[in-house]
The first five atom37 places (N, CA, C, CB, O) and aatype in JSON, in Angstrom:
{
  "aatype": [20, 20, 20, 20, 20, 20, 20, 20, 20, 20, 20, 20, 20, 20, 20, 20, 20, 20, 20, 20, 20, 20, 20, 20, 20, 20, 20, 20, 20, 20, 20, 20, 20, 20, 20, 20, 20, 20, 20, 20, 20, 20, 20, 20, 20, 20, 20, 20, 20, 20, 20, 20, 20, 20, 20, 20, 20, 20, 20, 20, 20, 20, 20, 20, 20, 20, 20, 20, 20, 20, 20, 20, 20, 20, 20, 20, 20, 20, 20, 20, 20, 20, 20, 20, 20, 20, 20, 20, 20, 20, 20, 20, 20, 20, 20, 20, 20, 20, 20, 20, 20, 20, 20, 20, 20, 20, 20, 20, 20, 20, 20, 20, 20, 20],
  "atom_mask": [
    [1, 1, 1, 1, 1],
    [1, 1, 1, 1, 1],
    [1, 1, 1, 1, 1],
    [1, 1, 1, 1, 1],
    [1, 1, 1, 1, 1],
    [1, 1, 1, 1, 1],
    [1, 1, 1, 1, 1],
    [1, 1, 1, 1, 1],
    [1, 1, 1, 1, 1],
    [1, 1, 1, 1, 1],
    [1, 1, 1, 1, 1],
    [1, 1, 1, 1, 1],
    [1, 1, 1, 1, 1],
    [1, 1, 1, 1, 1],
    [1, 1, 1, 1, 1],
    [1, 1, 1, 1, 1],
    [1, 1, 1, 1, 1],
    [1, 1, 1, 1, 1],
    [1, 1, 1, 1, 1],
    [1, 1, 1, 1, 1],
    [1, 1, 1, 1, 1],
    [1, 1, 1, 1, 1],
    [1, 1, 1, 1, 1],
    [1, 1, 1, 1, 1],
    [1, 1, 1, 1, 1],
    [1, 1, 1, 1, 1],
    [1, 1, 1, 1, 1],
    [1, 1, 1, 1, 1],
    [1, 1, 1, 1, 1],
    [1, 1, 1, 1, 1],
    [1, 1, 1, 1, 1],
    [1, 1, 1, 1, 1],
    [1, 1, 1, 1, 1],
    [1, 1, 1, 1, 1],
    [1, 1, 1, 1, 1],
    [1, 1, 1, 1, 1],
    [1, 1, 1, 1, 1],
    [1, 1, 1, 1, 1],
    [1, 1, 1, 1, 1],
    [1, 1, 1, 1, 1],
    [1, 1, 1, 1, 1],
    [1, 1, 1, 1, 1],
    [1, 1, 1, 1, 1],
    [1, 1, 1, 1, 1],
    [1, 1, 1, 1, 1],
    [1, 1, 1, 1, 1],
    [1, 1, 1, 1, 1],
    [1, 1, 1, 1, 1],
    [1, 1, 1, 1, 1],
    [1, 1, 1, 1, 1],
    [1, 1, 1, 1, 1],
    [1, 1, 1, 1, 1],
    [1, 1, 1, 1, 1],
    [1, 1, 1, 1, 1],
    [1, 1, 1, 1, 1],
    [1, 1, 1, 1, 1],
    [1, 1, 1, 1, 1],
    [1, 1, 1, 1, 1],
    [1, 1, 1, 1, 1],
    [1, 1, 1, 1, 1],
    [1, 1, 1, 1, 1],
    [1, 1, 1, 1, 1],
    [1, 1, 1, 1, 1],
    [1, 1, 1, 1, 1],
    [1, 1, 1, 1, 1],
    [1, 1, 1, 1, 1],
    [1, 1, 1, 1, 1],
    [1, 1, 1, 1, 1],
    [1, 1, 1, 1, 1],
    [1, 1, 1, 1, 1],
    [1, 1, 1, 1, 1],
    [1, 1, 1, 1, 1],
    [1, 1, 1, 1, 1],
    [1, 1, 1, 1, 1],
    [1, 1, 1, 1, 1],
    [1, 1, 1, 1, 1],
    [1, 1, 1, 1, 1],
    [1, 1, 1, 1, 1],
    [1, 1, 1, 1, 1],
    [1, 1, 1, 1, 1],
    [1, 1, 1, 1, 1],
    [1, 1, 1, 1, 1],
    [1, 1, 1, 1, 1],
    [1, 1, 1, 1, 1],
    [1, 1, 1, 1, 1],
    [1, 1, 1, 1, 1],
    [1, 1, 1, 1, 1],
    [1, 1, 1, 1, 1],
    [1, 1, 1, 1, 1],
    [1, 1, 1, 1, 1],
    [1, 1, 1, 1, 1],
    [1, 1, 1, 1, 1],
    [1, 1, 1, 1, 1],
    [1, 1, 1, 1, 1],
    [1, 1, 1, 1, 1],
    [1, 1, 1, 1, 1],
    [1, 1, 1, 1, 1],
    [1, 1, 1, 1, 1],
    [1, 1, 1, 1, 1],
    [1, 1, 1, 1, 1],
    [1, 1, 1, 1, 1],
    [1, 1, 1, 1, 1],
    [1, 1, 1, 1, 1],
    [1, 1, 1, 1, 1],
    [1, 1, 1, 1, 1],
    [1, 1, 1, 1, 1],
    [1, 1, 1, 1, 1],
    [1, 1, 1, 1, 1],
    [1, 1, 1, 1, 1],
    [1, 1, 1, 1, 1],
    [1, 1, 1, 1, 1],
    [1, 1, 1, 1, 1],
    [1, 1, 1, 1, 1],
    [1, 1, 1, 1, 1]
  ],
  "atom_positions": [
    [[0.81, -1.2, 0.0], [0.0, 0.0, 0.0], [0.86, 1.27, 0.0], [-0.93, 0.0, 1.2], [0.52, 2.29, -0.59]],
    [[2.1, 1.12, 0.77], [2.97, 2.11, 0.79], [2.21, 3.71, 1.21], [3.65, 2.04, -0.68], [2.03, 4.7, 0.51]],
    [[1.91, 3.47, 2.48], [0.65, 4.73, 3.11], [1.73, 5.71, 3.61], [-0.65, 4.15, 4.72], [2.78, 5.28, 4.08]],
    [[1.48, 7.07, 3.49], [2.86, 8.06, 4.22], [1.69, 9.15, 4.76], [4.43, 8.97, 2.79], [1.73, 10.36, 4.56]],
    [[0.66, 8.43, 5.48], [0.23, 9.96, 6.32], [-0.72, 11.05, 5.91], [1.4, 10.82, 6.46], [-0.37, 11.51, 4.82]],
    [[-1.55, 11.5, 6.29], [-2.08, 13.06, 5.63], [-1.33, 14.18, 5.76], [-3.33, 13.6, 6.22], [-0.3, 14.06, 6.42]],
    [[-1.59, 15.26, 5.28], [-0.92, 16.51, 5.75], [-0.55, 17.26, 6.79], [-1.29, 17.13, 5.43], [0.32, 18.12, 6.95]],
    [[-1.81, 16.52, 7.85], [-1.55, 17.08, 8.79], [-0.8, 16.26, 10.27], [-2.74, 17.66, 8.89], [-0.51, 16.79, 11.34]],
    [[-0.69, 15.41, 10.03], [-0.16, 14.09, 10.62], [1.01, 14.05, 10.82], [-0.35, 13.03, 9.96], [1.6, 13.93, 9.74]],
    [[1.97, 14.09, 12.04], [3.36, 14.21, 11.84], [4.26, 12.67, 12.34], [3.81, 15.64, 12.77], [4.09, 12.05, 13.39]],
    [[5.32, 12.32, 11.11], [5.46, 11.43, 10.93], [6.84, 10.77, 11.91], [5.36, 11.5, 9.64], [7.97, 11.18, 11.63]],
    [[6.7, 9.98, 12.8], [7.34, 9.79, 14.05], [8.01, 7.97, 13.75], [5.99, 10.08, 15.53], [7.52, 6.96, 13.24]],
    [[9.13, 8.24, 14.3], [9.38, 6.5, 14.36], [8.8, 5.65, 15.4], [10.87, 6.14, 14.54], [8.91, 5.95, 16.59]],
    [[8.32, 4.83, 15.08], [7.82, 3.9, 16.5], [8.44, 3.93, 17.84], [7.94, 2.46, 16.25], [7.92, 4.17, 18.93]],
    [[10.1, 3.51, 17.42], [11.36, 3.55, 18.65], [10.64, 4.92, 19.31], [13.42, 3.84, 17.98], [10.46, 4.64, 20.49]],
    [[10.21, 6.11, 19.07], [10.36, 7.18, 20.0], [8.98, 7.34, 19.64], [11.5, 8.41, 19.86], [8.56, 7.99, 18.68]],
    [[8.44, 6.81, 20.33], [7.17, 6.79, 20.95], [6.95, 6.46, 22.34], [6.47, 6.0, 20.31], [7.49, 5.44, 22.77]],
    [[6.15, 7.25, 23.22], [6.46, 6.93, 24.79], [4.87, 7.13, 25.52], [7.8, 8.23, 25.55], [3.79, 6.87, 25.0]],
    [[5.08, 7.6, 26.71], [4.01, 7.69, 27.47], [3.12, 9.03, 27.03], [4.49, 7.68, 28.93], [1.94, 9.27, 27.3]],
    [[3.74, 9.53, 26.55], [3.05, 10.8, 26.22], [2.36, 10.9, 24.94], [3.96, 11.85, 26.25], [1.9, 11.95, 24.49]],
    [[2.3, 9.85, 24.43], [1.99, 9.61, 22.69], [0.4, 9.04, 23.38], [3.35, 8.06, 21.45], [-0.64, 9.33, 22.78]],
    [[0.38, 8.45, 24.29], [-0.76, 7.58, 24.56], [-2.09, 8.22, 24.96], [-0.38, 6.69, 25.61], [-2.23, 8.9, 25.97]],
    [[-3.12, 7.93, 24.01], [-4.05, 8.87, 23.93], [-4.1, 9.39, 22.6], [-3.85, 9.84, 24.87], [-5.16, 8.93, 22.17]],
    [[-3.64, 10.02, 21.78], [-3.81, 9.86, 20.8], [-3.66, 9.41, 19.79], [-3.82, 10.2, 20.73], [-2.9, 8.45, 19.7]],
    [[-4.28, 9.89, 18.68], [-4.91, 9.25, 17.49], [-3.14, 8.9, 16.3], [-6.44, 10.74, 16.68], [-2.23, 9.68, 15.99]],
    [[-3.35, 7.52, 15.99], [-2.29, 6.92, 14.96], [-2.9, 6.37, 13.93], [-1.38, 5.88, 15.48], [-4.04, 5.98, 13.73]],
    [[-1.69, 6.43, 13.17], [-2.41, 5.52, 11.72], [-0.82, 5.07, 11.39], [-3.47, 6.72, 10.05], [0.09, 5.89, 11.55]],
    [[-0.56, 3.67, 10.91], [0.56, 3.39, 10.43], [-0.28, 1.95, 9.37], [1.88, 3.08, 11.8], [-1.41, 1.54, 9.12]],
    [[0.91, 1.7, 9.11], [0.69, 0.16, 7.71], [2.01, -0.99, 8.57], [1.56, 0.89, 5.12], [3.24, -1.04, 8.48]],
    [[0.75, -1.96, 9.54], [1.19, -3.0, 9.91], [2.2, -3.85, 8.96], [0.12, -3.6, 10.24], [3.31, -4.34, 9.16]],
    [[1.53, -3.82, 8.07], [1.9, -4.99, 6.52], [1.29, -4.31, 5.48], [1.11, -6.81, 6.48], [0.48, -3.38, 5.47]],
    [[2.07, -5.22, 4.23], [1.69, -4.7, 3.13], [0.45, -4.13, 2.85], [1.86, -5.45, 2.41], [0.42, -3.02, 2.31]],
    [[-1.04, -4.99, 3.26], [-1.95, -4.85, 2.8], [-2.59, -3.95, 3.92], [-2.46, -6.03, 2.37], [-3.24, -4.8, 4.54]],
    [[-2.68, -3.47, 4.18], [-3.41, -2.85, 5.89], [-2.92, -1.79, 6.22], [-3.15, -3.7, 7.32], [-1.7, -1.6, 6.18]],
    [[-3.53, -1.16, 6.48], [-3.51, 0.51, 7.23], [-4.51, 0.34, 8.27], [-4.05, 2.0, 6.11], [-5.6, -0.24, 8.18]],
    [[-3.84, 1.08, 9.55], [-4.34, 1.34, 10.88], [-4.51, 2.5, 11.47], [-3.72, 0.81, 11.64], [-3.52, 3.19, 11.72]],
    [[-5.76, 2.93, 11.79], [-6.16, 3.79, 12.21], [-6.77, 3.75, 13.58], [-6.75, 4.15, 11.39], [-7.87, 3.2, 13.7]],
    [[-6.05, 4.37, 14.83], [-7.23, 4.21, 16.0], [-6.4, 4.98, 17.43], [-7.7, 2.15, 16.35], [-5.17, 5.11, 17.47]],
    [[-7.04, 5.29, 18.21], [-6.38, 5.77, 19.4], [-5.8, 4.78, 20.52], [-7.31, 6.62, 20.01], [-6.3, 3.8, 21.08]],
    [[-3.98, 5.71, 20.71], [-2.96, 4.88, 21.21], [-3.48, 4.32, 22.53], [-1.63, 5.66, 21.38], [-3.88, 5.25, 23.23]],
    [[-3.64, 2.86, 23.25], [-4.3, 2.42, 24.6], [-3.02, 2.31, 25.0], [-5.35, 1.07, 24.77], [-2.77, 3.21, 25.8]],
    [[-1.94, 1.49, 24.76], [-0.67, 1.29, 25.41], [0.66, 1.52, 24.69], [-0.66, 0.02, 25.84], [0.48, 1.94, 23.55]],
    [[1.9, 1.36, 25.02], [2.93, 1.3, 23.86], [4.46, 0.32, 24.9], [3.39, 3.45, 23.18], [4.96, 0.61, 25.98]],
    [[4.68, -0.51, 24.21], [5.42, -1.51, 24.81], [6.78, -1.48, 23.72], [4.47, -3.04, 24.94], [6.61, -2.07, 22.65]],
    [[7.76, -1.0, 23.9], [8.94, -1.31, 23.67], [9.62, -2.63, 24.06], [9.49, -0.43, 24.12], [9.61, -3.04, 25.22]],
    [[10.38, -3.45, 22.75], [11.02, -4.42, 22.57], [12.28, -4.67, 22.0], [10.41, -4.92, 22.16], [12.59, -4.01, 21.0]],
    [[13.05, -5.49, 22.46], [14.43, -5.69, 21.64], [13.82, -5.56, 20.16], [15.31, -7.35, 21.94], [12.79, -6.23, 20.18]],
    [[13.99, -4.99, 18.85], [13.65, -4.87, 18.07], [12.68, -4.52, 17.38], [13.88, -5.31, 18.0], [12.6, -4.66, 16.16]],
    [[11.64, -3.91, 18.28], [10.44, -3.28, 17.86], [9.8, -2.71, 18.59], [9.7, -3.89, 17.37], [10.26, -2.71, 19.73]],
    [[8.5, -1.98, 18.38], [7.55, -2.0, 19.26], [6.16, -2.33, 19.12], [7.59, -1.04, 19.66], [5.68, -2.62, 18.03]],
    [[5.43, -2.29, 20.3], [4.29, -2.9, 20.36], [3.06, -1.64, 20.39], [4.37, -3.9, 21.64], [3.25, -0.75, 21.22]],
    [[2.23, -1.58, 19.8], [0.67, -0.89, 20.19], [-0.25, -1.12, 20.39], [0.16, -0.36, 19.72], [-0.87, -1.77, 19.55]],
    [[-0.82, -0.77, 21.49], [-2.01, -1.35, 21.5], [-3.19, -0.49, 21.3], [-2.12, -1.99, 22.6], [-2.99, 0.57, 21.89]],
    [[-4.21, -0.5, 20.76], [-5.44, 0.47, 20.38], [-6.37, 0.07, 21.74], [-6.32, 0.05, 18.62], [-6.48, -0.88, 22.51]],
    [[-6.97, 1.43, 21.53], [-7.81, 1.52, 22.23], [-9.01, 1.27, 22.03], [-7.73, 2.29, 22.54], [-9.43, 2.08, 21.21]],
    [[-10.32, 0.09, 22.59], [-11.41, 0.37, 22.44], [-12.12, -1.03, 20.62], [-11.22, 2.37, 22.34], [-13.3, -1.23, 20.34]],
    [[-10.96, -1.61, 19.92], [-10.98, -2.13, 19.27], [-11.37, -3.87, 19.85], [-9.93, -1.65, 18.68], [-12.1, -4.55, 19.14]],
    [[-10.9, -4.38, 20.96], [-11.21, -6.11, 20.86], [-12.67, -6.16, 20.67], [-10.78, -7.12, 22.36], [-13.63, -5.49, 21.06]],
    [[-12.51, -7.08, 20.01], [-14.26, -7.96, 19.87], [-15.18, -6.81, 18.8], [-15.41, -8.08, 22.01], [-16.4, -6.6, 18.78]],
    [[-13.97, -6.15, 17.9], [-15.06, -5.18, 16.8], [-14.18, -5.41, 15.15], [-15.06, -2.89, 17.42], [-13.35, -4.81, 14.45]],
    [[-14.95, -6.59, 15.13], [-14.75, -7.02, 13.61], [-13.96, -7.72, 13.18], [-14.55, -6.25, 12.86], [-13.84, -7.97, 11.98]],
    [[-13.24, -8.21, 14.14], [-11.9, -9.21, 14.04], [-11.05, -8.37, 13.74], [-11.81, -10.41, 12.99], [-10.2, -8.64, 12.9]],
    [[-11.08, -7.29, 14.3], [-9.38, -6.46, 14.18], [-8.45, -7.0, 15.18], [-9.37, -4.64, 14.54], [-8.87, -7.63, 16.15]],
    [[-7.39, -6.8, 15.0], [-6.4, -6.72, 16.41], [-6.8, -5.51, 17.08], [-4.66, -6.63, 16.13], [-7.3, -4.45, 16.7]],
    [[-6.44, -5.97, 18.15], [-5.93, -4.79, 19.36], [-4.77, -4.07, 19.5], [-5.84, -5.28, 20.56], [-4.74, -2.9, 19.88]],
    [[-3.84, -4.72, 19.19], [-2.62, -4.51, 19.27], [-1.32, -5.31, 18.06], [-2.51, -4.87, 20.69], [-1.41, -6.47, 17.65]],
    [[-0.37, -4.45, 17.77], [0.37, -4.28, 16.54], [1.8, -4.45, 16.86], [0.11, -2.94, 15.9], [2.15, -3.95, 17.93]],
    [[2.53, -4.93, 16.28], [4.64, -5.13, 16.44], [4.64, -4.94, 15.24], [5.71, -6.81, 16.95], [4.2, -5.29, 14.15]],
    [[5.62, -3.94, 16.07], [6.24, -2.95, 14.35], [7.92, -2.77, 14.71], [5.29, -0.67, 14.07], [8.63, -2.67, 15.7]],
    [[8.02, -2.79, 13.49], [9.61, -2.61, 13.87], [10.01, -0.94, 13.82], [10.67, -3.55, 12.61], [9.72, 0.06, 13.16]],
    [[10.83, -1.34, 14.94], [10.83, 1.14, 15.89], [11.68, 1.91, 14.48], [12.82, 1.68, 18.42], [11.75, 3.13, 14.41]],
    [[12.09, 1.28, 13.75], [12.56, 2.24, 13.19], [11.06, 2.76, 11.7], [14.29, 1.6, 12.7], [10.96, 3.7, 10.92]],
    [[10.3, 1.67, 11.97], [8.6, 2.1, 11.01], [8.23, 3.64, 11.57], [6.84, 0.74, 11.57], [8.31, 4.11, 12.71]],
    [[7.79, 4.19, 10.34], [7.53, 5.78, 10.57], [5.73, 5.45, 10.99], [7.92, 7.05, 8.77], [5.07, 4.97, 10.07]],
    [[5.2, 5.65, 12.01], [3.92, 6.08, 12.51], [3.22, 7.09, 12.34], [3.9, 6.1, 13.47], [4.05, 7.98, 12.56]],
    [[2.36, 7.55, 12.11], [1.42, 8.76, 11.98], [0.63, 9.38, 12.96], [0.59, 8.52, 11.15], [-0.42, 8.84, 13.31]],
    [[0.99, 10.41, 13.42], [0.02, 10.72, 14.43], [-0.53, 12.19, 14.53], [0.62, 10.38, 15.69], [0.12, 13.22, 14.35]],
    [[-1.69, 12.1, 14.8], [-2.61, 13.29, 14.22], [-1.71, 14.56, 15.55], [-4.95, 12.87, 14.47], [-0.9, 14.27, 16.43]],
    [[-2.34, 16.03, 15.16], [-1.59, 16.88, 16.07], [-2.25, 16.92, 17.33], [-1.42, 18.24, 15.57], [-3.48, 16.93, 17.48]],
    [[-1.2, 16.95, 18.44], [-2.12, 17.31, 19.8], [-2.75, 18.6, 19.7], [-1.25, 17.38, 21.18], [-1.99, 19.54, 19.9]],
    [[-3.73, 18.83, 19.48], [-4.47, 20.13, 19.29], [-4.03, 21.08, 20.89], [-6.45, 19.71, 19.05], [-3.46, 22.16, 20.71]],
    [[-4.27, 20.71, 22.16], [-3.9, 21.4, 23.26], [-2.29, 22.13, 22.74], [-3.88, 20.25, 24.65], [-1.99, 23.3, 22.53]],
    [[-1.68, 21.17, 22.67], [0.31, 21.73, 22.68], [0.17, 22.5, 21.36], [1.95, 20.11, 22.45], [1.02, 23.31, 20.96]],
    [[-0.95, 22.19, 20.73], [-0.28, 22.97, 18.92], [-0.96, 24.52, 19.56], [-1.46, 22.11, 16.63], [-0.28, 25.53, 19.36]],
    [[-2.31, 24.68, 20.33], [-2.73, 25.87, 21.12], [-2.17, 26.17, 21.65], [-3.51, 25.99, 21.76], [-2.23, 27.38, 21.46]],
    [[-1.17, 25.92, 22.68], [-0.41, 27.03, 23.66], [0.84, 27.21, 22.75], [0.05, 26.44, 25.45], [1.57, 28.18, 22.96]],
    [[1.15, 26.28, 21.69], [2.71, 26.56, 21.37], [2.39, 28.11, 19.95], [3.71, 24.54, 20.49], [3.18, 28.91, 19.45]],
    [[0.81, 27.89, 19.77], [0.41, 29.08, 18.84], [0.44, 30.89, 19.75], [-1.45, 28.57, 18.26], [0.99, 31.97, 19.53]],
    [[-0.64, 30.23, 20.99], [-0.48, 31.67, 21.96], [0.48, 32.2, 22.2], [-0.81, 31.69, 23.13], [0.48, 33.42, 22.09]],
    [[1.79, 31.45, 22.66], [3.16, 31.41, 23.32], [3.74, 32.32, 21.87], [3.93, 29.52, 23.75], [4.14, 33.46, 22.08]],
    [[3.77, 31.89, 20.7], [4.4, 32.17, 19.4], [3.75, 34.01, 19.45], [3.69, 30.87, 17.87], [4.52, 34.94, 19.18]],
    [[2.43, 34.23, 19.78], [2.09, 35.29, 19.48], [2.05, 36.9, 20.44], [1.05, 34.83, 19.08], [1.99, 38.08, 20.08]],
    [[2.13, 36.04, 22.18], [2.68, 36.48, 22.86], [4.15, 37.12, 22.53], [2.54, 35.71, 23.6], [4.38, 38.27, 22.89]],
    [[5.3, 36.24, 21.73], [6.11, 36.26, 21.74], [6.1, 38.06, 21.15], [6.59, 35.01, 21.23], [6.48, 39.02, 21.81]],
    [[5.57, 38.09, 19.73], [5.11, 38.8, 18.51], [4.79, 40.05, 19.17], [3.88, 38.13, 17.66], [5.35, 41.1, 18.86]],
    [[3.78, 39.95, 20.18], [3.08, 41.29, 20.75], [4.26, 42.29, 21.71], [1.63, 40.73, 21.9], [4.17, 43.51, 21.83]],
    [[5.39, 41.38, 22.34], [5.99, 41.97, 22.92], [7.32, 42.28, 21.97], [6.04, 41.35, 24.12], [7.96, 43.3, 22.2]],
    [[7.69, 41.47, 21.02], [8.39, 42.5, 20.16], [7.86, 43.51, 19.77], [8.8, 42.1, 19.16], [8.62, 44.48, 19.73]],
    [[6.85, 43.69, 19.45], [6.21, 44.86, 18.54], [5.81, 45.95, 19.81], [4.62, 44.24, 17.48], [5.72, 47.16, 19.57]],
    [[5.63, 45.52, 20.88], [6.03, 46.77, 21.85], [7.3, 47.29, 21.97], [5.78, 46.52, 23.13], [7.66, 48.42, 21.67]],
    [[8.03, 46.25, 22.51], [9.66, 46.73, 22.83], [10.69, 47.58, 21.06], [10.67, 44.68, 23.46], [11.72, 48.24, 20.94]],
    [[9.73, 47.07, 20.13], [10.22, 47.92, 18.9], [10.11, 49.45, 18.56], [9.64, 47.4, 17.89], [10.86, 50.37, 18.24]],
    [[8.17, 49.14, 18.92], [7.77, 50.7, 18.6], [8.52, 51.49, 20.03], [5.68, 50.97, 18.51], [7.85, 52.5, 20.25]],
    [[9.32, 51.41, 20.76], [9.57, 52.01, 21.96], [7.83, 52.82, 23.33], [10.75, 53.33, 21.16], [7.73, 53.75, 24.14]],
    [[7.03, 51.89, 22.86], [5.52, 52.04, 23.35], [5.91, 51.02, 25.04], [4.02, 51.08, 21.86], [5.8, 49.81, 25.24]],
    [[6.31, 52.02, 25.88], [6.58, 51.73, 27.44], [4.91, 51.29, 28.4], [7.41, 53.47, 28.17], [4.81, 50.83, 29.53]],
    [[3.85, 51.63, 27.48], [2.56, 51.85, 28.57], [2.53, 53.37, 29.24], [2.73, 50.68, 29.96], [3.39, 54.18, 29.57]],
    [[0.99, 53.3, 29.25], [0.56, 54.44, 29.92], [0.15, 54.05, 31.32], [-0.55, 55.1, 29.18], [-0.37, 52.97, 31.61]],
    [[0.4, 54.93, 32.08], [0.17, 55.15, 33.7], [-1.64, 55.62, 33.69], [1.47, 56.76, 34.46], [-2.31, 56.63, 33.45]],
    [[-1.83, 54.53, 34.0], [-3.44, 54.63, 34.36], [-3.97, 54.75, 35.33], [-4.1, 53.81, 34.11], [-5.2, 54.71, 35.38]],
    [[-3.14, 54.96, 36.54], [-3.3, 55.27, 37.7], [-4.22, 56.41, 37.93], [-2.16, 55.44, 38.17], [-4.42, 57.18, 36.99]],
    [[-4.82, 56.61, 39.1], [-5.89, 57.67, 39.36], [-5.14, 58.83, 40.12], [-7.2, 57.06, 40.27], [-5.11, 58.69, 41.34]],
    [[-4.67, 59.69, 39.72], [-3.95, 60.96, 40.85], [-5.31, 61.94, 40.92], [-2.22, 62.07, 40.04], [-6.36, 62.13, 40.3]],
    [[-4.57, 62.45, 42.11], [-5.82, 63.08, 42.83], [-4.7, 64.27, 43.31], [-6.82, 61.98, 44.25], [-5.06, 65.22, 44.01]]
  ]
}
């Protein structure tokens, strides 16, 4: 099938996949014929590969549950929408305070004198 991912999907080796991958959404090509799509339940590292397990799949259609892939196989995994949000705010924060510290714009004293 030779599957490489959608556009928006960033393409990761199995080997470095960890606890923090778990929970979301993957898609890789077990074998030739097959593409997998489903959210990460576990991830088990092995002398020579690794293991996945999906979430929410036994007893629905005769799929597996779980997959051995060899770590250096490129995986697909959709974006964490939370980290891609703060790493967007953080980026624009960044933006707002150059563009103060450029225009030389210190703030106004809004204080109440009497």
């Amino acid at each position: 099938m030779n599957y490489s991912g959608t556009g928006n999907e960033k393409a990761t080796p199995a080997h470095e996949l960890n606890r923090t991958h778990v929970g979301q959404t993957v898609s890789f090509e077990p074998d030739e014929f097959t593409v997998v799509f489903g959210k990460i339940a576990a991830i088990a590292r092995k002398e020579g590969g690794v293991t996945i397990a999906l979430h929410g799949v036994e007893g629905s259609g005769g799929l597996q549950s779980s997959y051995s892939i060899p770590g250096s196989q490129l995986v697909y995994l959709q974006p964490d929408m939370l980290t891609n949000t703060e790493s967007t705010i953080k980026d624009l924060f960044g933006k707002v305070q150059e563009n103060l510290r450029g225009s030389g714009h210190k703030g106004e004293d809004k204080t109440d004198r009497l």
